[in-house]
C-alpha positions as CSV (number, residue, x, y, z in Angstrom):
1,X,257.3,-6.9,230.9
2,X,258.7,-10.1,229.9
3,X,261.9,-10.6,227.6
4,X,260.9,-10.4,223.7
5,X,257.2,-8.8,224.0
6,X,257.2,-6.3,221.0
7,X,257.2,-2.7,222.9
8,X,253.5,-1.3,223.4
9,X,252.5,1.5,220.7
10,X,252.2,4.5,222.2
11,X,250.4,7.4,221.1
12,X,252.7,9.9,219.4
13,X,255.1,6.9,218.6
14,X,256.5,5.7,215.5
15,X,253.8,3.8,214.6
16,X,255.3,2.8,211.0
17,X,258.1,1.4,212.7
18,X,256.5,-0.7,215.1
19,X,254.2,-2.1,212.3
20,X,257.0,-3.0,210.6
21,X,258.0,-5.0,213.3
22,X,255.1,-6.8,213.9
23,X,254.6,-7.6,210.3
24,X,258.5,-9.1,210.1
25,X,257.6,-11.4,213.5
26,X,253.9,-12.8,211.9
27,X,255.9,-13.8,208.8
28,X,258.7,-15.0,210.3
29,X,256.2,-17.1,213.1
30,X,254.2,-18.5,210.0
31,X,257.1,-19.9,208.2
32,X,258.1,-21.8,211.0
33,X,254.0,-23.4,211.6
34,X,253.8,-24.2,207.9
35,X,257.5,-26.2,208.2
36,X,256.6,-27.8,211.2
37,X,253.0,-28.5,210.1
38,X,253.6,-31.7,208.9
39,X,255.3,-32.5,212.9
40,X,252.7,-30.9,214.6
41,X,250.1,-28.8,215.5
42,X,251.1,-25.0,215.0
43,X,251.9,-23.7,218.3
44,X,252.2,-27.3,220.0
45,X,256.1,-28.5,220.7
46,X,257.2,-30.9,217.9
47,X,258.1,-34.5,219.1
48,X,261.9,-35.0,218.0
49,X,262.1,-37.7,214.8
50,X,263.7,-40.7,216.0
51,X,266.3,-41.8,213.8
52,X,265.3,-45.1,213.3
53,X,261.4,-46.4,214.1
54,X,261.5,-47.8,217.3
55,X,261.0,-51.4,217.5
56,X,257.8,-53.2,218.4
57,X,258.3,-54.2,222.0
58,X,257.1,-58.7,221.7
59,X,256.5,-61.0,224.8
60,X,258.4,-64.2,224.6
61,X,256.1,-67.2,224.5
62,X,256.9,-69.9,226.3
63,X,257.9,-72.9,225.0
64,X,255.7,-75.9,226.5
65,X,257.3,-78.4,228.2
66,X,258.2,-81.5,226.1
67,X,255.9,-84.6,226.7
68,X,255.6,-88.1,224.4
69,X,252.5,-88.5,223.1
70,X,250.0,-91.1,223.8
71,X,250.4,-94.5,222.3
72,X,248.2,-96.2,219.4
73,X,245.5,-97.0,222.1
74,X,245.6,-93.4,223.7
75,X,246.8,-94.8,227.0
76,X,249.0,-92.3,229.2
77,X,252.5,-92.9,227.5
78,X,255.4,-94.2,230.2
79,X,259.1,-92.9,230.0
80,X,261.7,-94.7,231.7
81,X,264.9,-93.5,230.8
82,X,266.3,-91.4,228.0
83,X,268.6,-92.0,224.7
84,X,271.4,-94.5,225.3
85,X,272.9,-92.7,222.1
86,X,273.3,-89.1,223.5
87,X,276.1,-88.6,225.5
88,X,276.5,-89.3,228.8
89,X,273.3,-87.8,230.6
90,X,271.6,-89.1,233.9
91,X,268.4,-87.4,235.5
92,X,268.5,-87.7,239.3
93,X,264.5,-87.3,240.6
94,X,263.9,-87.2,244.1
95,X,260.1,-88.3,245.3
96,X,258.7,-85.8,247.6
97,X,256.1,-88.2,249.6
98,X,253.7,-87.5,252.5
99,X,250.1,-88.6,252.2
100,X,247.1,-86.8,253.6
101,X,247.6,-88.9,257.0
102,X,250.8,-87.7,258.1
103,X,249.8,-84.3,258.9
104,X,249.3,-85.7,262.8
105,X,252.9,-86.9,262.6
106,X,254.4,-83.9,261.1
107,X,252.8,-81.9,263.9
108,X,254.6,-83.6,266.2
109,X,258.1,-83.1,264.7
110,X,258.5,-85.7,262.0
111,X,260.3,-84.1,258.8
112,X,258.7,-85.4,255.6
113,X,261.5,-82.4,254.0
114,X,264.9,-82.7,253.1
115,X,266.1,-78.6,253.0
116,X,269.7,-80.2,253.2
117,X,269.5,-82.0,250.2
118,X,267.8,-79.8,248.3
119,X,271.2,-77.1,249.7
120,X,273.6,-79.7,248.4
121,X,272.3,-80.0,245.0
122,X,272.5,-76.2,245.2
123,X,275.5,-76.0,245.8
124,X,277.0,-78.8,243.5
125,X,274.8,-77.5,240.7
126,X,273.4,-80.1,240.1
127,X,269.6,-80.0,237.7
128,X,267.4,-82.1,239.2
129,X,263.7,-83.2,239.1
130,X,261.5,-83.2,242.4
131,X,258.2,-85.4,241.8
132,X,256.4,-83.9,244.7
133,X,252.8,-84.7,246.3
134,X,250.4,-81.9,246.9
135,X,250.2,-83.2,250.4
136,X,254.2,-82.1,250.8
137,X,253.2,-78.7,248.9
138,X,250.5,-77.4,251.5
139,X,252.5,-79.3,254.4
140,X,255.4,-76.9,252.7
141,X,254.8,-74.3,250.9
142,X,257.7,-71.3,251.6
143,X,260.1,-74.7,250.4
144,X,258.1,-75.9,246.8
145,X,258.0,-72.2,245.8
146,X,261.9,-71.7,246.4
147,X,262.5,-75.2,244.1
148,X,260.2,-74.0,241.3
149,X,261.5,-70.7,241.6
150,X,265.2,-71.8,241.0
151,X,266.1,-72.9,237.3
152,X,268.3,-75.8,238.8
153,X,265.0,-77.8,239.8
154,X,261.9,-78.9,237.9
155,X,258.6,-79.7,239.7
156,X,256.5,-82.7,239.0
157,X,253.7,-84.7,240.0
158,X,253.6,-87.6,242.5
159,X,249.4,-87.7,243.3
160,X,248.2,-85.8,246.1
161,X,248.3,-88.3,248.9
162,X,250.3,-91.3,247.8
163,X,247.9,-93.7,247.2
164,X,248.6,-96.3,244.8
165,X,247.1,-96.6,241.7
166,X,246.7,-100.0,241.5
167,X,246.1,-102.9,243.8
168,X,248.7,-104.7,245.9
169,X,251.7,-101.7,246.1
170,X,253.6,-101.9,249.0
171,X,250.8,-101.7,251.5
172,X,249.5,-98.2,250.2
173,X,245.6,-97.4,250.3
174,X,244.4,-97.0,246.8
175,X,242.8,-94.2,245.1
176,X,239.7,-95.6,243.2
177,X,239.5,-95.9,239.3
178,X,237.1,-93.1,239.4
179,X,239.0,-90.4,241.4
180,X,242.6,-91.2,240.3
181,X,242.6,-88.0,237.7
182,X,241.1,-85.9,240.2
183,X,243.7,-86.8,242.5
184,X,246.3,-85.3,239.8
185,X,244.5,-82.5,239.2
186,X,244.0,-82.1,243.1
187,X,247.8,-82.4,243.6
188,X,248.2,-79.6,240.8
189,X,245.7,-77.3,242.8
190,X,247.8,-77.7,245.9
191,X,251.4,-76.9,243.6
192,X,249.1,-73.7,242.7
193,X,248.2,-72.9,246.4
194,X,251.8,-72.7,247.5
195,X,252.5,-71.1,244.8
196,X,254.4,-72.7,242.2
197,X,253.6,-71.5,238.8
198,X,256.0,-74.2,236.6
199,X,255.1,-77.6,237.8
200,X,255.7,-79.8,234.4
201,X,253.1,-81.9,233.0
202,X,255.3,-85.3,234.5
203,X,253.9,-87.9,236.5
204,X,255.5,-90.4,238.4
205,X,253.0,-92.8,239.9
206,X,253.4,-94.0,244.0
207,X,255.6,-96.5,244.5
208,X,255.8,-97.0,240.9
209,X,252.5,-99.0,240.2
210,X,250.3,-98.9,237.6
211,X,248.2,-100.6,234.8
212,X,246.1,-100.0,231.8
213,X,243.3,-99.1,234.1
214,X,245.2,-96.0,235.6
215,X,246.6,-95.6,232.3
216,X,243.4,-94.9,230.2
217,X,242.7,-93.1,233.5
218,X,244.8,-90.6,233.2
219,X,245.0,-89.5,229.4
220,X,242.7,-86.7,229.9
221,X,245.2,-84.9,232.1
222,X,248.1,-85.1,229.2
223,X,250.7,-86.2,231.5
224,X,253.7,-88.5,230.3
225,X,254.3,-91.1,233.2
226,X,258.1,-91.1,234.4
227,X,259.2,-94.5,236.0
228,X,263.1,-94.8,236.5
229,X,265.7,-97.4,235.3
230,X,267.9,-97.5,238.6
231,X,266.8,-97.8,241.9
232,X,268.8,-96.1,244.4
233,X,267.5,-97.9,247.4
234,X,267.6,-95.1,249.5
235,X,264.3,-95.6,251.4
236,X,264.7,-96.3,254.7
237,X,268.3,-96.8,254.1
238,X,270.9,-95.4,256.6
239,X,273.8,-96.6,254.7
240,X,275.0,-94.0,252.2
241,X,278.0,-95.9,250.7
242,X,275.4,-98.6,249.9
243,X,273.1,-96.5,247.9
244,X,276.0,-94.8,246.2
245,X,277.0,-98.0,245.2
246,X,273.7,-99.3,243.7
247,X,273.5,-95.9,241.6
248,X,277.1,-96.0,240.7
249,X,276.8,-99.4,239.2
250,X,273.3,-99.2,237.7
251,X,273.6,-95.3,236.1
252,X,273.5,-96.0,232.2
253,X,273.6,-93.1,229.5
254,X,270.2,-91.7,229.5
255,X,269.2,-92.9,233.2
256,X,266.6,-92.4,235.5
257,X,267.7,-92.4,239.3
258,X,264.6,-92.7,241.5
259,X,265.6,-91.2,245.2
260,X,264.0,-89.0,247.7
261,X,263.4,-86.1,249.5
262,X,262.3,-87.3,252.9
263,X,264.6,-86.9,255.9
264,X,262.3,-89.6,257.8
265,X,262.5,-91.8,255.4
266,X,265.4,-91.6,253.6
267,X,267.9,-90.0,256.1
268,X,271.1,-91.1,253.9
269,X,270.2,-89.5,250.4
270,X,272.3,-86.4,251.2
271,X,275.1,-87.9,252.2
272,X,275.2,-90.7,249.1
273,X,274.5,-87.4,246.5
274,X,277.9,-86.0,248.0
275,X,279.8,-89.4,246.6
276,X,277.4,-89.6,243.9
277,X,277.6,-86.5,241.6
278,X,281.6,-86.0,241.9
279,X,282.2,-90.3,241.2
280,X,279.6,-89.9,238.3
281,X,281.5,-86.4,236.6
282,X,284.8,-88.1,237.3
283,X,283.0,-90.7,234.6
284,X,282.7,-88.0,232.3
285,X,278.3,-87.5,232.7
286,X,276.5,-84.8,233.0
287,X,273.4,-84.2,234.9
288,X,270.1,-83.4,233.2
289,X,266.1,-82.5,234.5
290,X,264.2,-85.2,233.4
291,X,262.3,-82.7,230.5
292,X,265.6,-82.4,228.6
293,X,265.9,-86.5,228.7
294,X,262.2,-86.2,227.1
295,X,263.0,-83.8,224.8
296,X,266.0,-86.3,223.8
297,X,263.6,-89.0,223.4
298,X,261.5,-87.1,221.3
299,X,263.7,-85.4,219.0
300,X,265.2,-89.2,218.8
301,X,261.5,-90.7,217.2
């Protein structure tokens, strides 16, 4: 018989007392139902009152990136460097370039990567932007996830191949007028496929060429062209002093610095970011992605 059942009523018993028992218990177990009634279901646990409403759990959204609008013709709008007027901020961006043709070479060895640089920058915490071509993202994958994935480094877009966008660039095939904004869009597929989930809505056209043509081409995509006001001179350089110098002297309040990510064909980068970032905090500036130089820009209007 289990603790508290009422003893059975035996014939020959006192019955009065045992009725009087019974009649004290259903009393006592309806007082308790109708004060808990308005808790719960009589006979169901009551839930324990909280003793202040528990607040509504919310998602964060996201803010979007920054991006200037189009200009009074609704051509593509072109940034080149920041305020001149806010402190002493410089945007290093290094061009991640292969086009679709180099897959042969890369095969046999050739590094179109720079996991060095990308360490040092790390390691001298130092924000960056990578403008990045979705041939480099499907040539290397495990490496454009691990620089979206860090909140040092901001992913943007350099065209799938690097093809110019105009005639007469450097010797680059060019990507007809027709296919130029699926070639963004393609590069942005390929970001997707290695799975980078942040690329920004930045575009930095090869080798720096455009006109009105690939301008007016491109407004559908809502991407804000990034240029550069200092040239670092880095490609194909193997002097590292020399390229610190020519972004030592030319880094302005607000600047651009166009470099690379490309041990083939910039094998000195590395080595001039070492003297670079140290010389340029000596000076008192402080290094920026180039969406918080945008969001300058716009705040500034």
């Amino acid at each position: 018989m289990r603790p508290g059942t009422p003893a059975p009523f035996h014939k020959g018993g006192d019955s009065s007392l045992y009725v009087r028992r019974v009649i004290i218990r259903v009393r006592q177990a309806a007082a308790a139902c109708a004060l808990g009634a308005a808790l719960t279901a009589c006979g169901a646990p009551a839930a324990p009152r909280a003793a202040h409403p528990a607040p509504t759990a919310t998602r964060a959204t996201p803010s979007r990136p920054p991006t200037l609008a189009p200009g009074p013709t609704g051509l593509t709008p072109v940034f080149s460097n920041g305020p001149r007027t806010h402190g002493r901020t410089v945007a290093l961006t290094f061009d991640a370039d292969m086009t679709a043709d180099e897959g042969a070479r890369a095969a046999r060895g050739e590094r179109f990567d720079n996991p060095q640089l990308i360490a040092t920058l790390r390691a001298l915490k130092v924000p960056a932007t990578v403008f990045m071509t979705g041939r480099w993202a499907d040539e290397y994958p495990l490496q454009a996830r691990s620089i979206d994935r860090d909140p040092l480094f901001e992913i943007a877009n350099h065209s799938y191949s690097h093809y110019a966008f105009t005639g007469d660039c450097y010797g680059l095939p060019t990507v007809p007028e027709d296919r130029m904004r699926a070639d963004v869009e393609r590069a942005y597929a390929a970001f997707r496929r290695a799975g980078v989930t942040d690329a920004m809505p930045y575009f930095r056209f090869p080798g720096g060429c455009y006109d009105r043509t690939a301008l007016k081409a491109l407004t559908p995509t809502g991407v804000t062209a990034v240029q550069w006001d200092v040239v670092s001179g880095d490609a194909f350089a193997t002097d590292s002093d020399a390229v610190a110098r020519q972004v030592l002297e030319g880094v302005r309040p607000g600047s651009v610095v166009v470099m690379h990510c490309t041990r083939s064909a910039a094998p000195a980068t590395e080595r001039a970011v070492r003297r670079i970032v140290p010389e340029l905090r000596a000076k008192g500036y402080r290094f920026v992605k180039v969406s918080q130089l945008i969001r300058s820009a716009g705040e500034q209007r």
